[in-house]
C-alpha positions as a Python dict, from the first residue, in 0.01 Angstrom:
ca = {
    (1, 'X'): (0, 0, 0),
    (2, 'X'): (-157, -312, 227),
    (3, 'X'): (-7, -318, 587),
    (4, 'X'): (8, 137, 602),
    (5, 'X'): (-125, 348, 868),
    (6, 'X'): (-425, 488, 658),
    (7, 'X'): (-563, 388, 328),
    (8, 'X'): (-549, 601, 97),
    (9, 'X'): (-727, 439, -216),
    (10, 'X'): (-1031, 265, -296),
    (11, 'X'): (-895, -43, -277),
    (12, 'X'): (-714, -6, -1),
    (13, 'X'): (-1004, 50, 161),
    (14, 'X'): (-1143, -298, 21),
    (15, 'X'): (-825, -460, 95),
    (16, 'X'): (-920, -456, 467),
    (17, 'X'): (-1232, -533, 404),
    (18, 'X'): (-1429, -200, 501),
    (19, 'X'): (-1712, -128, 359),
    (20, 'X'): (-1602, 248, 368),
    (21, 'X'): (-1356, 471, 566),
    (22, 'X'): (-1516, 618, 895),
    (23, 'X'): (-1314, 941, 791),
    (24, 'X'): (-1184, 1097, 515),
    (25, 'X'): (-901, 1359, 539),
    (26, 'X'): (-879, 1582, 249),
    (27, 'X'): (-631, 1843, 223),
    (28, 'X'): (-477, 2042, -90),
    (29, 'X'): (-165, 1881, -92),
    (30, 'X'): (-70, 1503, -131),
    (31, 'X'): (-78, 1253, 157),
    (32, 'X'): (230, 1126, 289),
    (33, 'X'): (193, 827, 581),
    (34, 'X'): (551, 943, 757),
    (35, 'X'): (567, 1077, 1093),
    (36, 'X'): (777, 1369, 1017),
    (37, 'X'): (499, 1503, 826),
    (38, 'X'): (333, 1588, 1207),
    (39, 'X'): (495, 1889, 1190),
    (40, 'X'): (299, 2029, 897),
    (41, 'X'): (-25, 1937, 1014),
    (42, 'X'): (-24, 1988, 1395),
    (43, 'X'): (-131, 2364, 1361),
    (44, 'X'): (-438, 2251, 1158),
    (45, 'X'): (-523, 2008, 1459),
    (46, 'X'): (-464, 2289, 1719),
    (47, 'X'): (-631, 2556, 1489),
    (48, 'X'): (-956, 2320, 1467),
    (49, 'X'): (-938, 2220, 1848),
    (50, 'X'): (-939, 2616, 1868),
    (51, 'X'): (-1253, 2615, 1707),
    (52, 'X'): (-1472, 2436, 1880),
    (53, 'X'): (-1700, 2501, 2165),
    (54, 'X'): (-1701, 2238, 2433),
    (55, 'X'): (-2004, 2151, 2600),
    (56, 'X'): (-1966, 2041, 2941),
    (57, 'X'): (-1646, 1916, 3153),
    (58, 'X'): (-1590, 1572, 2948),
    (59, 'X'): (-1555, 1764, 2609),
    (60, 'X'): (-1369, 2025, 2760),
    (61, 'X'): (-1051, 1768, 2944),
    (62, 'X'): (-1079, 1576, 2611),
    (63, 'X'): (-941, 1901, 2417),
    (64, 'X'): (-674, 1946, 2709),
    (65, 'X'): (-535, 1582, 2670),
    (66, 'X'): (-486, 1623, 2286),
    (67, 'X'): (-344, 2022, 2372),
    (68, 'X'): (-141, 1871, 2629),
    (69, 'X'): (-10, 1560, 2407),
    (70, 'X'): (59, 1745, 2125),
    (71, 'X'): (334, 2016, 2355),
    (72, 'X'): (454, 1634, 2449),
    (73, 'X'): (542, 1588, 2047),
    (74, 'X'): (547, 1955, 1954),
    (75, 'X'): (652, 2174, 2264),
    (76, 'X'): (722, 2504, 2011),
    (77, 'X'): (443, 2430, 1788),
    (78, 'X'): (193, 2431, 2088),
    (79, 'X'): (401, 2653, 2327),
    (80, 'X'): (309, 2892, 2041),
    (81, 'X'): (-22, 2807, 1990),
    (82, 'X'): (-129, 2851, 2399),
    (83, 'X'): (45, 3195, 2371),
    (84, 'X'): (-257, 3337, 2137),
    (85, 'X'): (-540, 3037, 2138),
    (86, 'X'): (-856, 3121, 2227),
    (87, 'X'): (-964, 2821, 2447),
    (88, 'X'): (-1144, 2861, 2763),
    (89, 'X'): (-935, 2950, 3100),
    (90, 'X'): (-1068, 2602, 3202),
    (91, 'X'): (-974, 2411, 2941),
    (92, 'X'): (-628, 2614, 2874),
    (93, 'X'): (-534, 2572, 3243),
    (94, 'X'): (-595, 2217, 3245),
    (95, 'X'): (-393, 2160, 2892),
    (96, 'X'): (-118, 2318, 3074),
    (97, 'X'): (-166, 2125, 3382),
    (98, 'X'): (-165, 1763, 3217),
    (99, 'X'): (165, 1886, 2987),
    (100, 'X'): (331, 1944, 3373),
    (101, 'X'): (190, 1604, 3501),
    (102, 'X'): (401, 1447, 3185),
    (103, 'X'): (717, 1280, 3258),
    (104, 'X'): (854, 1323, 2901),
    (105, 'X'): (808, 1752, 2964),
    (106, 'X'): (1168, 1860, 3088),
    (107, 'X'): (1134, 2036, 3424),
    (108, 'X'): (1259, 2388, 3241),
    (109, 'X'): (956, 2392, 3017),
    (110, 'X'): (735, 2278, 3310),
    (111, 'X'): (819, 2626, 3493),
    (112, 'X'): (732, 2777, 3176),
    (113, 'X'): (398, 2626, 3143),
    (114, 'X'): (301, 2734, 3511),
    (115, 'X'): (388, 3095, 3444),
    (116, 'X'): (159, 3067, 3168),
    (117, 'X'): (-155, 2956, 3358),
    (118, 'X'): (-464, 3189, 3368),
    (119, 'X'): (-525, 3372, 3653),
    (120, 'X'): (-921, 3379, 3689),
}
């Protein structure tokens, strides 16, 4: 499939003329390029974002952007995921802060997301 988002053969891979794929995303079920599929796979990028341990304040506002742009795509996806994740109160409270700084957040969820800040 020349011309889609990822390759997902081979020679797709030769096609663009890589000598191999920076990445490769393996899960149990079959790929599907399609942006509805975001849904399915959003709680494995918040669940892994969850995991790590960021070391110093660059890692740590670089897992707040992608918390905060994913409640932009998936507010009740994430909404649920910042009600039990496990992330820092730094790195929380700024993932809430940059989703409130977003002009595509609707002001009702934006009082929602400053109830939700850490006290600490």
């Amino acid at each position: 499939m020349p011309g889609s988002f990822l390759p997902v053969t081979p020679e797709e891979v030769a096609q663009r003329g890589w000598d191999a794929p920076d990445f490769v995303y393996a899960v149990g079920e079959a790929y599907v390029d399609h942006p509805s599929f975001g849904h399915a796979i959003i709680g494995r990028v918040l669940e892994a974002l969850d995991s790590m341990s960021p070391a110093g304040y660059y890692a740590q506002m670089a897992i707040a952007w992608a918390v905060s742009i994913a409640y932009v795509k998936f507010p009740e996806e994430t909404g649920s995921y910042l009600r039990r994740c496990r992330l820092d109160d730094f790195t929380y409270n700024k993932a809430l802060q940059k989703a409130v700084e977003s002009r595509r957040v609707s002001d009702e969820d934006k009082v929602r997301l400053r109830a939700m800040k850490r006290k600490g």
